[in-house]
N, C-alpha and C positions, 0 to 999 in steps of 0.2 A: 662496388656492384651498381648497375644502370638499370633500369626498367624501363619497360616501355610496352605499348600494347599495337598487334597488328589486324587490325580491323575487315573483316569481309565485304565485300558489294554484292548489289542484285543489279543485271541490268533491264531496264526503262525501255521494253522493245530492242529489236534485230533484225536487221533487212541482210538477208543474204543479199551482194547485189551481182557479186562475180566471181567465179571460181577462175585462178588463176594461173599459170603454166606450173608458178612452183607447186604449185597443189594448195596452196595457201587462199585465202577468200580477202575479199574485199566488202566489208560490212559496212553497216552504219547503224550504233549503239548506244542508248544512254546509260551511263554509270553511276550510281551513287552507294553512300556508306548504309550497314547497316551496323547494329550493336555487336553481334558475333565477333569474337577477337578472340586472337591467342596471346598467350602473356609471355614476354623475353624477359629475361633475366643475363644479362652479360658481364662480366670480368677477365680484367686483364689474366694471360696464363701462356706457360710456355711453351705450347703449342695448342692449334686449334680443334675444339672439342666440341661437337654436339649431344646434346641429350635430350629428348623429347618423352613429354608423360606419357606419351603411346608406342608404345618399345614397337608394334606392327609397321611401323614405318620409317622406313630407307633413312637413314644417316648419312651416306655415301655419296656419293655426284647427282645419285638419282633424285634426291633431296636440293629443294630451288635456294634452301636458306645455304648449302654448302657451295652450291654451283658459283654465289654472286660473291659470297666470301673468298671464291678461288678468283672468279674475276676480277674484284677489286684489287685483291691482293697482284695478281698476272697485271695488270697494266696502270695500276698507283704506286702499287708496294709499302707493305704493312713494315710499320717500327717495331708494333709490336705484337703479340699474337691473345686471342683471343677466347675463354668458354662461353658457348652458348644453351641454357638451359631454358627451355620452352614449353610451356604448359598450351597443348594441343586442344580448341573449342572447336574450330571452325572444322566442320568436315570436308572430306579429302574426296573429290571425284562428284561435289556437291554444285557446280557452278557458280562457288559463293567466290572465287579466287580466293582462297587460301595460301597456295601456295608464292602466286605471284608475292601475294601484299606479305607476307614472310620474306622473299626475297628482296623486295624495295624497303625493308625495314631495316634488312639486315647492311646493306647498302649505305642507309643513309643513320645506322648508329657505327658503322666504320669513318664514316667522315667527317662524326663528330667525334670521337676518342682520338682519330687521327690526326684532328685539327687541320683537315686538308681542305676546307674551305670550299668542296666543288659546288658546282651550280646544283640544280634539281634538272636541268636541261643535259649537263655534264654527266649525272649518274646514270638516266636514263640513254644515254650515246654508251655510255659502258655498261648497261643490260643491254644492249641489241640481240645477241642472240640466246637470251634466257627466257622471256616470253613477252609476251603481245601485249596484255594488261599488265605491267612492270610500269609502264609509264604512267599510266591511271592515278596507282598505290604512290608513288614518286613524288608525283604534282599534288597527290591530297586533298581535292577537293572535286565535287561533281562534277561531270562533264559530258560532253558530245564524244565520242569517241569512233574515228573513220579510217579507211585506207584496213590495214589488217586490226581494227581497234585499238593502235599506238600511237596513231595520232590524236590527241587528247584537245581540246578547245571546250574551258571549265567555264561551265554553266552554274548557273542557281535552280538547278532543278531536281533538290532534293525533296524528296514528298514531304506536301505537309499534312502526312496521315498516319496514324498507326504501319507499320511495316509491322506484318505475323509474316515469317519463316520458313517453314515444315522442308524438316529432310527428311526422304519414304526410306531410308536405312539402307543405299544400295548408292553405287556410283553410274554415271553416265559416260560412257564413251565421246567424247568432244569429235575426234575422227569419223566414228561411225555415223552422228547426229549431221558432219556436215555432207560426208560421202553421199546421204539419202535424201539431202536437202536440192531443189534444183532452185540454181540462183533466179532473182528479179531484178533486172539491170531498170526498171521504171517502177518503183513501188508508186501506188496513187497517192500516198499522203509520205513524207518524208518523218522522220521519227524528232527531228528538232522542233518541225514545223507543231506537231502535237505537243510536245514536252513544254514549249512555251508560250504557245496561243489555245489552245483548249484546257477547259476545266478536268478536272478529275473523272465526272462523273461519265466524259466521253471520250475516256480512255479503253473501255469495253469494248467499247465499237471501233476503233482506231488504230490503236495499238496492238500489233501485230508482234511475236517472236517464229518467223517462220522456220526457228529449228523444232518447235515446239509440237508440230501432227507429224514430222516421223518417228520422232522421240516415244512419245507418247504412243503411238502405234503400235512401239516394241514396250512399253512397259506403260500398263495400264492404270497402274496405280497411280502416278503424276499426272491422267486427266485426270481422277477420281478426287486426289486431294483438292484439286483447281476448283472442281465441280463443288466440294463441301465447303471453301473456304469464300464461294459466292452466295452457297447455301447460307454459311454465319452471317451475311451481309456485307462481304466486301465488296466496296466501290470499284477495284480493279483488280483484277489475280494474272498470273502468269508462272510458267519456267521461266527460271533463271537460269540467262545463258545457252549449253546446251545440256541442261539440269546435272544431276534429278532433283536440285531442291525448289520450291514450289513458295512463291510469296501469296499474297494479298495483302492491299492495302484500304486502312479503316478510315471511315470520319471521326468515328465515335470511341472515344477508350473504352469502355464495359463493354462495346459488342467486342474491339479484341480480346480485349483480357476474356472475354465469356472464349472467345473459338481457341485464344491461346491455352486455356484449362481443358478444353476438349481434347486437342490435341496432346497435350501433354499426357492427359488420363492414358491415351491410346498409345502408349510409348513412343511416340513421336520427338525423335530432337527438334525441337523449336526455339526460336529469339522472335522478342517483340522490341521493338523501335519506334524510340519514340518520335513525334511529329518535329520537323527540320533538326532532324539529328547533324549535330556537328562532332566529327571523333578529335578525341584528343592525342594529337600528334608528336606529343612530346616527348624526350627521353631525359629521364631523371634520371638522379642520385640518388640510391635507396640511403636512410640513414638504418644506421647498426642500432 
């Protein structure tokens, strides 16, 4: 039995900058980890098996952890075959990539059992067509992320702040968020140029997610968390991605832990994060 844990991100600002023939966009995004992870559980078995603690969700091709297991399998070829049992945290439809980083997990504990030695450059050439943030969860480590956000170039620009969380219990359309979004081919401040020459405290003012006023247009409640999570005194709030889950990031641990108890009272799914969160990337051997 192998264990291992796959980790959510929030991103650090989003410049639409071009909508592009394929229908696909052209951004520019910072990525980093938060605490949110779902737990695998893997062993060898005679044919390939998923189980997930939240039976409401697809097992089938529609599922990103089956898609990269068929792909790895379709252009490496498995010796041997595989169950995967997964205790589900990170919400589905939340902008936290769950799915991706389930899929780049899955990925890269097939090339360790398999002993197939590929790169992290290599796995991600073989997710090309499973998603955009694949590469992100692959390479493991913060980043700048451009072109349709697969192109990764890893930064050190994981906050050094409390991260609070808040999912408003609902998922966000990615399509619909970008379809209402009109691209900025010249943002005035570029989203690298902030992540690593401005302080924190002038991230407010600077850092922009422009899927974030249509989003929020259609659902009101993801300005409102944004709004109370400034209210607790966060240094900088935003959607994540094209939501609906909604960060803030703190100076101070007791004001988070005060807004992360708030939210929680209020049945709120929430994760707090701690300052230069490093995830642990490893895949073990469970001992019996």
């Amino acid at each position: 039995m192998w264990i291992a844990n796959s980790y959510a991100k929030i991103t650090l600002g989003l410049h639409v900058l071009e909508r592009l023939p394929t229908g696909y966009h052209s951004i520019e995004t910072g990525f980093c980890f938060i605490e949110w992870n779902d737990r695998f559980e893997v062993k060898e078995s005679n044919s390939y098996d998923l189980t997930l603690s939240n039976p409401s969700i697809p097992i089938d091709e529609r599922n990103l952890i089956t898609q990269a297991y068929n792909a790895f399998d379709r252009y490496i070829g498995l010796t041997n075959h595989y169950s995967f049992n997964v205790t589900k945290n990170i919400p589905a439809g939340a902008g936290l990539g769950g799915g991706s980083s389930n899929a780049a997990l899955t990925l890269r504990i097939l090339n360790k059992l398999e002993k197939t030695g590929l790169s992290s450059d290599e796995l991600i050439d073989l997710s090309r067509d499973l998603g955009a943030d694949i590469p992100f969860f692959v390479k493991g480590k913060p980043g700048l992320g451009t072109g349709l956000g697969n192109e990764i170039e890893p930064m050190d620009i994981q906050p050094d702040g409390w991260i609070l969380t808040v999912y408003p219990d609902f998922e966000s359309s990615t399509a619909e968020a970008y379809q209402q979004c009109e691209p900025n081919p010249n943002p005035e401040f570029s989203i690298k140029r902030i992540l690593t020459e401005e302080e924190l405290e002038e991230w407010r003012y600077l850092l922009q997610n422009d899927l974030e006023p249509p989003v929020i247009a259609r659902n009101h409640l993801i300005g409102n968390i944004k709004d109370q999570l400034y209210d607790f005194g966060a240094a900088y709030s935003a959607m994540s991605g094209s939501g609906s889950s909604v960060f803030g990031i703190f100076e101070q641990d007791f004001v988070a832990i005060q807004a992360y108890e708030s939210f929680h009272k209020l049945g709120f799914a929430t994760n707090l994060t701690k300052p230069r969160f490093t995830p642990d990337h490893g895949i073990y051997l469970k001992e019996v």
